[in-house]
C-alpha positions, -999 to +999 in steps of 0.1 A: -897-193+737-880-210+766-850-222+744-852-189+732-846-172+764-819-192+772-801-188+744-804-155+752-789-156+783-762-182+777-744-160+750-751-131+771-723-150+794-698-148+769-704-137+738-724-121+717-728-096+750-765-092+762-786-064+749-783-048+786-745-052+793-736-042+754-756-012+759-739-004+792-706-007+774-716+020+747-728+041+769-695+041+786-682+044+752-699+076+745-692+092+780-655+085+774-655+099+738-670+129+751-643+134+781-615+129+757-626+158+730-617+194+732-638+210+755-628+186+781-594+180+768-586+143+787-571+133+756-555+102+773-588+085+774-587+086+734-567+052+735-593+036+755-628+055+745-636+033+716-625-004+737-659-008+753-675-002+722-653-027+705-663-053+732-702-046+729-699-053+692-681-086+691-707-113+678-739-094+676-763-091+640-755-061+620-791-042+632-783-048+669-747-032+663-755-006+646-781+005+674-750-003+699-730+023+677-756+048+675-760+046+711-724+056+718-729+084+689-760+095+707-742+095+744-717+117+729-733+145+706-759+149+732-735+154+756-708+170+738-733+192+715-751+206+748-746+240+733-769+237+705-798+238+729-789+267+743-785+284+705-818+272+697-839+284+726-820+322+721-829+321+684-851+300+675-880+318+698-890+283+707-894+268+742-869+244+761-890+209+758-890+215+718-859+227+713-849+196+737-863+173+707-848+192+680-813+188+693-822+157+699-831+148+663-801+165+649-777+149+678-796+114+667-788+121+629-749+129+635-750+098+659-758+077+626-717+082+620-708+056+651-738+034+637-724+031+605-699+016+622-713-005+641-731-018+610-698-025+592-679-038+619-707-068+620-713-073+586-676-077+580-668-096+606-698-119+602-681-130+569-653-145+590-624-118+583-604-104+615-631-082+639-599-058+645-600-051+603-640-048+602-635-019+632-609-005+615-622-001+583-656+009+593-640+040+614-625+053+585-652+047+563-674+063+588-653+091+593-647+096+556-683+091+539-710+099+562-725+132+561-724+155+591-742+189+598-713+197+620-682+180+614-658+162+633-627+143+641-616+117+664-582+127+658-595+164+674-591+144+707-552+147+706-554+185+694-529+192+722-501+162+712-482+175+682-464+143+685-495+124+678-512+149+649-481+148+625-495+120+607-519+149+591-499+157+565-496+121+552-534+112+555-553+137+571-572+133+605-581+100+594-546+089+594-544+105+626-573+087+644-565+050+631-533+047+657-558+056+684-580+031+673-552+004+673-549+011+708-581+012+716-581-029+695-554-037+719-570-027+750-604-043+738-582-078+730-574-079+767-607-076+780-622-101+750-598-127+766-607-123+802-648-126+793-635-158+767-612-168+796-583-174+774-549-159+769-545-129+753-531-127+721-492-114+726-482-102+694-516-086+681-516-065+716-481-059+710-490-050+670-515-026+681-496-007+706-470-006+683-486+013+663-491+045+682-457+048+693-446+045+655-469+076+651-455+094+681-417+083+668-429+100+635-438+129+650-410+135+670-386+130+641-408+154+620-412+183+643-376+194+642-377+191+607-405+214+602-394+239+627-361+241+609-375+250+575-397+275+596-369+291+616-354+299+573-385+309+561-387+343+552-412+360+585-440+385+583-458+398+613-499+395+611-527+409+633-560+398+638-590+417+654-618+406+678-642+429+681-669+409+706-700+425+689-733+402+701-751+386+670-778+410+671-755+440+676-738+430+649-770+439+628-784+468+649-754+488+654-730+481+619-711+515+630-701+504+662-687+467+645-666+490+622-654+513+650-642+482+669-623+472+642-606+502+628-597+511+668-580+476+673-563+479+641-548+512+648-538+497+681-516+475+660-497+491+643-489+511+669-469+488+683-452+480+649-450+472+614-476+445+603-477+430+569-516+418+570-544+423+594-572+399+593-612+409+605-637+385+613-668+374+594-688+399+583-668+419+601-683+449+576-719+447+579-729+474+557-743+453+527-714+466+498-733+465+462-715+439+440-706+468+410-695+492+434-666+473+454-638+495+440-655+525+454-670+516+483-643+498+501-613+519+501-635+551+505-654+533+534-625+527+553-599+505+538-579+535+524-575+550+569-560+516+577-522+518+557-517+482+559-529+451+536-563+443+555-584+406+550-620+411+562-653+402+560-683+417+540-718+412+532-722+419+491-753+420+471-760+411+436-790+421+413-807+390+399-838+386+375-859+364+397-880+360+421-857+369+450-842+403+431-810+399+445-786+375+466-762+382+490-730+367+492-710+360+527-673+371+512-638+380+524-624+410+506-585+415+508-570+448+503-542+466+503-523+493+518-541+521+501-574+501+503-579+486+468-598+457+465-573+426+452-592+397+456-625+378+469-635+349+485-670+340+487-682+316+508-695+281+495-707+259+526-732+278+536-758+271+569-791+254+559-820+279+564-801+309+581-779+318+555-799+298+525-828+280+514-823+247+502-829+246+466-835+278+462-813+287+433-831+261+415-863+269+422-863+306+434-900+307+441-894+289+472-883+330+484-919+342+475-933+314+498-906+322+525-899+362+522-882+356+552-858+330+546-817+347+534-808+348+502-774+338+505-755+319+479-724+297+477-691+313+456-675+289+432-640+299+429-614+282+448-587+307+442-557+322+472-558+354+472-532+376+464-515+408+480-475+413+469-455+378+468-478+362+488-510+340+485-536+337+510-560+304+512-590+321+524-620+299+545-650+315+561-665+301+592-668+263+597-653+250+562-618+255+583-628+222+595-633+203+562-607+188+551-608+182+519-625+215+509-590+235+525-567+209+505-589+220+474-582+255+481-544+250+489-537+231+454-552+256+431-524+278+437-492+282+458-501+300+491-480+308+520-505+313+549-542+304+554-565+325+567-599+317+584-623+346+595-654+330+615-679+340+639-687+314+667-710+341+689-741+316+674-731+293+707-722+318+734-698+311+760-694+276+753-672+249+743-682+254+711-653+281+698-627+258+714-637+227+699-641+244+664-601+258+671-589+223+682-606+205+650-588+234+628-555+231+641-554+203+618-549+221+586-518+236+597-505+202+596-517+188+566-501+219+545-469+225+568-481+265+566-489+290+592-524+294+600-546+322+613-580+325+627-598+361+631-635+359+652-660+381+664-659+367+698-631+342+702-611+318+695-592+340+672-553+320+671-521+319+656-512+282+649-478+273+632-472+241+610-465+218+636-502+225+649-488+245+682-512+274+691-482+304+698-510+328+703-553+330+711-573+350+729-598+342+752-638+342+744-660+372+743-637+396+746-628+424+727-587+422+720-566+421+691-533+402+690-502+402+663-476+376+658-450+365+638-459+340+610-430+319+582-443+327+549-437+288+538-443+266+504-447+235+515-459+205+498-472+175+518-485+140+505-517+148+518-520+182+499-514+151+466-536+125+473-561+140+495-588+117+508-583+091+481-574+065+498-599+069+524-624+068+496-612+031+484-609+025+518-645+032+524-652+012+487-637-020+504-656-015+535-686-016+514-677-043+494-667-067+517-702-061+541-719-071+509-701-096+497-712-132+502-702-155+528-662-169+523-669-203+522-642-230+512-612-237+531-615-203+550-630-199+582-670-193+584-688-176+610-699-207+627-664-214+640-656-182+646-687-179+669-679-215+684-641-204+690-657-177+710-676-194+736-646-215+746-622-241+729-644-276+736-676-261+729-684-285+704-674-315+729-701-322+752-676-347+769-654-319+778-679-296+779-709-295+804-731-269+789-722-280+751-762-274+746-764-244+760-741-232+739-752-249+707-786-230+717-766-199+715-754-205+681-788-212+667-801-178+682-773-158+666-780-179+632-817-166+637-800-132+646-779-129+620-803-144+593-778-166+582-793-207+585-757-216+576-747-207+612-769-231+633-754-255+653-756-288+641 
C-alpha cells in the first residue's frame, strides 16, 4: 500500500496527472466549453476549451479517462442545459429537488459523449500511436456516433465566424470543429512541455495552428464566391410569422393562434409583394381530419391569405387499433388560392410528449397509458413544391440534424429550406438561441437560403454563407419579410454526407481494440518512460529513477497491461 501511494503521488508530479488535479482540469474544461457556446457567445475560448482536458487525459487508464471526459460533459450540460429544469418543474407538475435529479440524469447521459472520448483517446493512445491522433479521432467519433437526446455541435461555438463555419459544406460541423480541436492540441502541447519540462515541439504547435488559419483562408476565399452566385440568383421576398401564443394557449385558445397569424400575415403584404409566408409549428391547432385536407384548409383560412402560405397543422388519421387514431405533427404548403400542394410530416418526434415508445408496435401500450399522444413519425423525405420552386421542409429540432436535412435536400432539387419550430417548451432562455446558432449550419452545408418561422422566437433569415440578415427577438409577437436567392447549389457535403465520419468513427474503434503494436514500433512503456523525463531509466542521472519506475508499475496495474511494468 505504501509503494502504492507513492506511486500515486510520483506520477501525480508529472504524468499521468493525479485523480484531484486531472479532475480540476476537466472541470475547467467544461466551464470553458460552456462559455464559448451560443448562449454565452465567447467563441474565442473554443481554441482553448478542450486543452485542459487534453492535459488531464495524457497517461491515465481508459476507465479513469473516460470519468475525466464525462466530467467535463457533465460540467457543461448541467451548466449549459440549466433550462431544462426550469421546463420540467412548469410541466412536469413535479417539485424542484426531483426535477434537479432528472436533469441531472438526462445531463449525465448526454455527458457520456465527452466520455466516449475520453475512453478513445486512452485506449488509442495506450497502444503507442500519437495522443494528438487518439483526441482527434475520438472527437469525431464522439460527435458522429453517440446518441444524443438533444443534439449538439462543437462547431456551434463559432456560429458567429463565417470565416471559420465554411468548412460545412465540405464535411459538415464535424469538419468544422476538428480545426478548433487542432488548436486546442497545440495549446495543450505547450503546457504538456512545461509539466515534462522539456521543449516544446516547434513544428507540431506550428502544424496545429496551421490548421485553423487554413480554415479561416478557406473561408475567406469562399465567401465572395458564394455571395457572387447569390447576388445572380434569381430573388424572392419571404415572410415569416411569430405569433407568441404560451404553450398552453396554444391549446385553450386555437382561435386566437389563428388570429395572430392571419393579422401578421396581412401586415405583410401590406408592405409588399411576398412570394411565400412561413407559420410556425402547429401554428393551426384545430386538429384537420387526414380525408378532408382539400376542404378544410383553403375554406379554413388558406383561401383569405392570397399568397403561397407554409404552416403548421395537427392532422388525424383513423386506425384500426387500439389507439383509433394518430395524429401527425405536419407542415402543409399552399398556394395562393389556398390548395393544399404538398405535406411534410414530421419524423423525429419527442419521447413521451409527442409519442410512446414502441407504440406503433405494440399499440396496447395506449390502453395502459390513455394519456400518453399518439403522434407518429412521416416517412417521406420529399421538398415540397409551389411554382418553380422546392422547399426542404424540417419541423422543430431535426433543423439541427445533420444528416437528416442533407437526406431531405438530395431527394430533390430545392431552392430554400424551411424550418417551422416552437421553442416556448424552454421560456425565455438560451435555449431558442442556441437551437438558431446550431441551425445556421445547414445554410452552409447546402449554399441555400434558410428560414426559420417560431411561435415565440428565434424566427431568422440566414443566407448561405451562414450570416443571420434578419431575427427577431424572443416572446414577442412580430412578423418580419426579407429577401431570399432562390439557389441550386450542390456542395460535397450534400454527396458524401457523414461517410467519412462514419469510417472515421470505424477506425477509432478498431484501433482501441486492436492489440498492442509490438515489434520495432514504440510500446507504451516508452512512451510512458519518455514522459516522466529523458533519463528516467538512469538512476545515475536520475535521482528518483525508483520513484518513477514505481510509477510505471502502478499505471501497468492501471492499465491492466503486465507488459508495462518497469523492469
Amino acid at each position: 500500500m505504501k509503494a502504492k501511494s507513492r506511486a500515486r503521488r510520483g506520477a501525480a508530479g508529472v504524468l499521468p496527472l493525479g485523480w484531484k488535479v486531472a479532475s480540476a482540469l476537466a472541470l475547467s474544461s467544461g466551464v470553458l466549453y460552456f462559455l464559448a457556446f451560443p448562449g454565452v457567445d465567447l467563441w474565442p475560448l473554443s481554441f482553448v476549451a478542450l486543452a485542459p482536458l487534453i492535459v488531464a487525459l495524457q497517461g491515465q487508464s481508459a476507465k479513469r479517462a473516460a470519468w475525466l471526459g464525462w466530467l467535463a460533459g457533465f460540467t457543461m450540460t448541467m451548466i449549459g442545459f440549466y433550462w431544462l429544469l426550469d421546463m420540467l418543474e412548469t410541466f412536469s407538475g413535479f417539485g424542484v429537488p426531483l426535477c434537479f435529479v432528472f436533469t441531472a440524469i438526462l445531463c449525465g447521459y448526454q455527458a457520456g459523449r465527452i466520455g466516449f472520448l475520453g475512453w478513445l483517446h486512452a485506449r488509442i493512445s495506450a497502444k503507442g500511436y500519437p495522443g494528438e491522433l487518439a483526441f482527434a479521432l475520438g472527437f469525431a467519433a464522439s460527435e458522429q456516433a453517440f446518441p444524443l437526446l438533444f443534439p449538439w455541435s462543437y462547431a456551434a461555438t463559432v456560429h458567429q465566424v463565417p470565416a471559420l463555419t465554411q468548412l460545412a459544406e465540405i464535411g459538415g460541423p464535424i469538419l468544422v470543429a476538428l480545426p478548433l480541436v487542432a488548436a486546442n492540441l497545440a495549446v495543450a502541447e505547450l503546457v504538456l512541455a512545461r509539466l515534462q519540462k522539456r521543449a516544446f515541439h516547434a513544428r507540431k504547435v506550428a502544424l496545429f495552428v496551421a490548421v485553423p488559419v487554413a480554415a479561416a483562408l478557406y473561408g475567406a476565399i469562399r465567401i465572395p464566391m458564394v455571395d457572387a452566385a447569390t447576388a445572380a440568383a434569381p430573388k424572392g421576398r419571404v415572410g415569416l410569422v411569430q405569433a407568441n401564443m404560451s404553450l398552453y394557449g396554444k391549446r385553450h385558445n386555437k382561435g386566437e393562434g389563428l388570429r395572430r397569424h392571419l393579422d401578421l400575415t396581412r401586415q405583410l403584404t401590406s408592405q409588399g409583394k411576398l412570394d411565400l409566408v412561413v407559420w410556425s409549428e402547429t401554428s393551426v391547432m384545430s386538429a384537420m381530419d387526414e380525408e378532408d385536407l382539400s376542404a378544410a384548409v383553403p375554406n379554413g383560412f388558406a383561401a383569405t391569405l392570397g399568397v403561397p402560405s407554409l404552416f403548421g397543422a395537427v392532422i388525424v388519421k383513423r386506425v384500426d387499433d387500439a389507439r383509433r387514431y394518430v395524429l401527425y405533427n405536419s407542415a402543409l404548403l399552399s398556394d395562393a388560392r389556398g390548395t393544399v400542394l404538398g405535406r411534410f410530416d414530421k419524423q423525429k418526434l419527442v419521447m413521451f410528449s409527442e409519442s410512446m415508445p414502441f407504440g406503433e408496435t405494440f399499440p396496447i401500450l395506449y390502453e395502459w397509458s390513455p394519456n400518453s399522444s399518439k403522434f407518429v413519425p412521416g416517412s417521406r423525405f420529399d421538398p415540397l413544391t409551389f411554382g418553380s420552386h422546392q422547399v426542404a421542409t424540417i419541423i422543430c429540432y431535426e433543423d439541427i440534424i445533420a444528416a437528416f436535412v442533407n437526406r431531405i435536400v438530395n431527394n430533390g432539387d430545392p431552392d430554400l429550406i424551411a424550418n417551422l419550430t416552437n421553442d416556448a417548451w424552454f421560456g425565455d432562455t438560451t435555449e431558442p438561441w442556441i437551437h438558431l446558432a446550431l441551425a445556421t449550419m445547414r445554410a452552409v452545408e447546402h449554399r441555400r437560403y434558410f428560414v426559420r418561422s417560431t411561435n415565440s422566437g428565434v424566427s431568422a433569415i440566414i443566407d448561405p454563407v451562414g450570416r443571420v440578415v434578419a431575427h427577431t427577438d424572443t416572446f414577442k409577437e412580430e412578423a418580419i419579410a426579407g429577401e431570399v436567392a432562390w439557389l441550386h447549389a450542390h456542395t460535397l457535403y450534400e454527396v458524401l454526407g457523414d461517410v467519412p465520419w462514419w469510417l472515421a468513427t470505424a477506425v477509432a474503434l478498431a484501433l482501441a481494440f486492436a492489440p498492442l503494436r509490438t515489434g520495432k514500433r514504440p510500446n507504451k512503456r516508452k512512451t510512458v518512460a519518455k514522459s516522466l523525463g529523458p533519463e528516467a531509466d538512469d538512476p545515475r542521472q536520475d535521482p528518483d529513477a525508483r520513484l518513477r519506475r514505481q510509477a510505471r508499475a502502478w499505471f501497468a496495474r492501471e492499465s491492466g497491461d503486465p507488459r508495462l511494468d518497469g523492469e
